[in-house]
C-alpha positions as CSV (number, residue, x, y, z in Angstrom):
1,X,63.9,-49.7,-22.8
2,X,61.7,-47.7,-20.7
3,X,64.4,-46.1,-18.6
4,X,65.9,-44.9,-22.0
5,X,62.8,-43.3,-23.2
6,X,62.2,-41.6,-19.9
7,X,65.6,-40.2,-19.9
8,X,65.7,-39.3,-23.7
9,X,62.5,-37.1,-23.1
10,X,64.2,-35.5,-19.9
11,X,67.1,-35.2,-21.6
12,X,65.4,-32.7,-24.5
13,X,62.5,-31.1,-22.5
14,X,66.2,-30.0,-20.6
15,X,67.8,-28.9,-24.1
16,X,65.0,-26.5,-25.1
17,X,63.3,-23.6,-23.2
18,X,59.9,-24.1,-22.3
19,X,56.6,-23.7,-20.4
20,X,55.0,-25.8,-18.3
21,X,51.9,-26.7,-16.5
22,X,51.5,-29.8,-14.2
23,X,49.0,-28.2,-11.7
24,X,45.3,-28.0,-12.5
25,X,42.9,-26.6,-10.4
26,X,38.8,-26.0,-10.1
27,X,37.8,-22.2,-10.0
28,X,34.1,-22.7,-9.8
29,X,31.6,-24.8,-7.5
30,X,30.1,-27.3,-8.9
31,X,32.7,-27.3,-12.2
32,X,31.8,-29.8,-14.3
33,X,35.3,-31.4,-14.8
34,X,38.4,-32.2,-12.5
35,X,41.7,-33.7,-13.1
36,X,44.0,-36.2,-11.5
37,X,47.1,-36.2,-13.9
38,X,47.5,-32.8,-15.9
39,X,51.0,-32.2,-17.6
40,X,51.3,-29.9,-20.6
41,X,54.2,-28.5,-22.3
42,X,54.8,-25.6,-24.8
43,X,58.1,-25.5,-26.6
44,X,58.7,-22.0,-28.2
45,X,61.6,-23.7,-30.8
46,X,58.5,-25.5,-33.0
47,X,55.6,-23.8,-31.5
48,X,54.2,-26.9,-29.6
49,X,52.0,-27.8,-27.0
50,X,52.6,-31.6,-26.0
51,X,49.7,-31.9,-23.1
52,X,48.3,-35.5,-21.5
53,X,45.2,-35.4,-19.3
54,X,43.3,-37.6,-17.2
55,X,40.3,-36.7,-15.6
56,X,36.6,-36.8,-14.6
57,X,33.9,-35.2,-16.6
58,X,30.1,-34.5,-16.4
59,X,30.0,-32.2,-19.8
60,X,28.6,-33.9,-23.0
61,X,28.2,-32.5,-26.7
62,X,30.2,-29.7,-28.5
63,X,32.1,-27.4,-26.3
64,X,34.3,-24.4,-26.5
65,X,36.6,-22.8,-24.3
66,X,37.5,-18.6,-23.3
67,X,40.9,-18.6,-21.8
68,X,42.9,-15.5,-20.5
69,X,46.4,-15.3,-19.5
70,X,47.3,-13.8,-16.5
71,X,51.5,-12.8,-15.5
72,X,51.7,-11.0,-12.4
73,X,48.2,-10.3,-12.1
74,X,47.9,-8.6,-15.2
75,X,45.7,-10.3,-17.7
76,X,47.9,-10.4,-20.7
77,X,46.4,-12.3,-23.8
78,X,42.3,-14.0,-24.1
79,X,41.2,-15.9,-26.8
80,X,38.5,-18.7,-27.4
81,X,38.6,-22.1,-29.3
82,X,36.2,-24.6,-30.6
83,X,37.3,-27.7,-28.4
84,X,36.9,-29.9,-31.9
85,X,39.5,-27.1,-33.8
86,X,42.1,-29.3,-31.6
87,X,40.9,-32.3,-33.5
88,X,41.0,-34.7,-30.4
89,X,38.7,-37.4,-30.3
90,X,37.7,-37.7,-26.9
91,X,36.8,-33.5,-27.4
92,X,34.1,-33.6,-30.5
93,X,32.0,-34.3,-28.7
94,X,32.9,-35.3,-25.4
95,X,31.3,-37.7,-23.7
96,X,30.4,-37.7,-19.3
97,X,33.1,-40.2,-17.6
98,X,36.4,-40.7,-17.6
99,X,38.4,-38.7,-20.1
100,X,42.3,-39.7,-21.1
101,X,43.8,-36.9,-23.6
102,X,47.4,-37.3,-25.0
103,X,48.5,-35.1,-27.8
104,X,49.9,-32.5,-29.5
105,X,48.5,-29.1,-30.7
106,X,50.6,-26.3,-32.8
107,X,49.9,-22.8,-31.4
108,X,49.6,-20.2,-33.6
109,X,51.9,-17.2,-34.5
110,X,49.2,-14.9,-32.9
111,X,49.7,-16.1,-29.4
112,X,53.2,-17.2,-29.9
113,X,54.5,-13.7,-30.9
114,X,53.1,-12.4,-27.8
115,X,55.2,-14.0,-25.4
116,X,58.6,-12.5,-24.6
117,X,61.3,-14.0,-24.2
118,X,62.4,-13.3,-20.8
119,X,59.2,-15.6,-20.0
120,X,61.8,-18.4,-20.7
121,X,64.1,-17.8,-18.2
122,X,62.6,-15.4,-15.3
123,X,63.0,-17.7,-11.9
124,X,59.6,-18.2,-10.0
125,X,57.7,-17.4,-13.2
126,X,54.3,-15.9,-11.6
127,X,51.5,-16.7,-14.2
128,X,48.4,-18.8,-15.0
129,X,46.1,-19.9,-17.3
130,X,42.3,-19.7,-16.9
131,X,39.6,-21.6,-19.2
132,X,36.3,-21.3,-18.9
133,X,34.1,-24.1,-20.7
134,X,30.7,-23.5,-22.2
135,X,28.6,-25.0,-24.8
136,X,28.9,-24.4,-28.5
137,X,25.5,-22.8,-28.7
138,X,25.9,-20.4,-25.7
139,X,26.2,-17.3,-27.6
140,X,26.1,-14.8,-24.0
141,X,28.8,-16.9,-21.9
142,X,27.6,-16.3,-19.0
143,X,26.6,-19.9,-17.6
144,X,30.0,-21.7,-18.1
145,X,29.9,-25.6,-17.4
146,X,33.3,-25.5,-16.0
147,X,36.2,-23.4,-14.8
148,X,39.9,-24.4,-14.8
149,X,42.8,-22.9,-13.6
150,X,46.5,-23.6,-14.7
151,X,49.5,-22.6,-12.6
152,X,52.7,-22.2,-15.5
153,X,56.2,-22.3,-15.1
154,X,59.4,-22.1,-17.1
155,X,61.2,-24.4,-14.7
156,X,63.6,-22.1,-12.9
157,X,64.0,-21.2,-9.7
158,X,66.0,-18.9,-7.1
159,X,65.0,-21.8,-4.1
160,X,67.6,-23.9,-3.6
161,X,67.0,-27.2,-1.3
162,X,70.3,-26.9,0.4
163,X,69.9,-24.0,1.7
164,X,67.3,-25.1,4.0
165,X,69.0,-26.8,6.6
166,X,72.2,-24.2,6.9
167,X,69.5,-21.4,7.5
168,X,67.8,-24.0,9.8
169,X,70.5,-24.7,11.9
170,X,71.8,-20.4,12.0
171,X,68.6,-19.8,13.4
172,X,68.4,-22.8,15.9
173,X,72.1,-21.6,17.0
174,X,70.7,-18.1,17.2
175,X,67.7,-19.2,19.6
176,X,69.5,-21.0,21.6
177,X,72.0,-18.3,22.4
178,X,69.1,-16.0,22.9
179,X,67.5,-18.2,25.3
180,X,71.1,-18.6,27.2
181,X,71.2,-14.7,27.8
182,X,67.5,-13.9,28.2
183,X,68.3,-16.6,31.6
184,X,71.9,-14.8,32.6
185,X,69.1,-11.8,32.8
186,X,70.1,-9.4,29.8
187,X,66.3,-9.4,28.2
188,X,67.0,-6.4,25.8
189,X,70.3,-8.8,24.5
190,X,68.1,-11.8,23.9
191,X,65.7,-9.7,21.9
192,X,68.0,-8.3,19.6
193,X,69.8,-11.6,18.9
194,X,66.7,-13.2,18.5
């Protein structure tokens, strides 16, 4: 039954155009929170983020989060949120330990409508997501408890994996013949063919 789940959930997150986060990095000394399994999806078609994620925490009480989004360096969209607006359990208010999140949050048309759509389908999509977490009373923001960083993608590439070993073995060929006529003693030869 399990391999028939797995492969129905493949089988749509393939059917639908989407972004994706599955790596989640620290951007601060010190930050107050850390990850070991971090996967979250956003489907444009219903306006859904689907995210699960396990971690380590050290931040207690009511929280809230500034997050900007940066595509090719350009910071394009920031925004803040309650942490208990995503009405998550483990969030309001979140407790020091180990934290397990799985669930579901509907984005709203204000963020959504921002988002081209050639974000969908642009190979070696260059963006990120950062959040900064404070605590609900902090009114300046400029002490935050934690920083994350989230490296999104839309899934496509231009690197193919079997291109690898053809371009290896070209320029293995093309060293070899190089080395052949640097030692028949034509130097300026086996520079240009290397």
């Amino acid at each position: 039954l399990f391999p028939l789940v797995l492969f129905w959930q493949f089988h749509l997150a393939s059917a639908y155009k989407f972004l994706r986060s599955n790596t989640l990095l620290t951007c601060m000394e010190n930050s107050q929170f850390t990850s070991t399994l971090f996967d979250v999806y956003y489907y444009p078609h219903n306006s859904t983020a689907v995210f699960t994620v396990d971690g380590s925490s050290s931040l207690t009480g009511n929280l809230k989060a500034q997050y900007e989004l940066v595509v090719y360096g350009l910071s394009v969209y920031t925004g803040s949120l309650k942490l208990c607006s995503l009405n998550v359990k483990t969030l309001c208010p979140i407790t020091s330990g180990h934290i397990n999140i799985e669930g579901s949050y509907n984005v709203g048309t204000d963020l959504t409508d921002q988002i081209p759509s050639v974000a969908y389908s642009i190979p070696d999509l260059d963006a990120y997501v950062l959040v900064k977490i404070y605590d609900a009373d902090d009114t300046s923001m400029e002490t935050p408890l934690a920083c994350i960083k989230a490296e999104v993608t839309n899934g496509k590439t231009v690197q193919t994996r079997y291109a690898g070993w053809p371009i290896a073995c070209i320029s293995g060929f093309g060293l070899i013949v190089s080395s052949f006529v640097s030692i028949m003693g034509h130097s300026t030869t086996a520079a240009h063919i290397a």
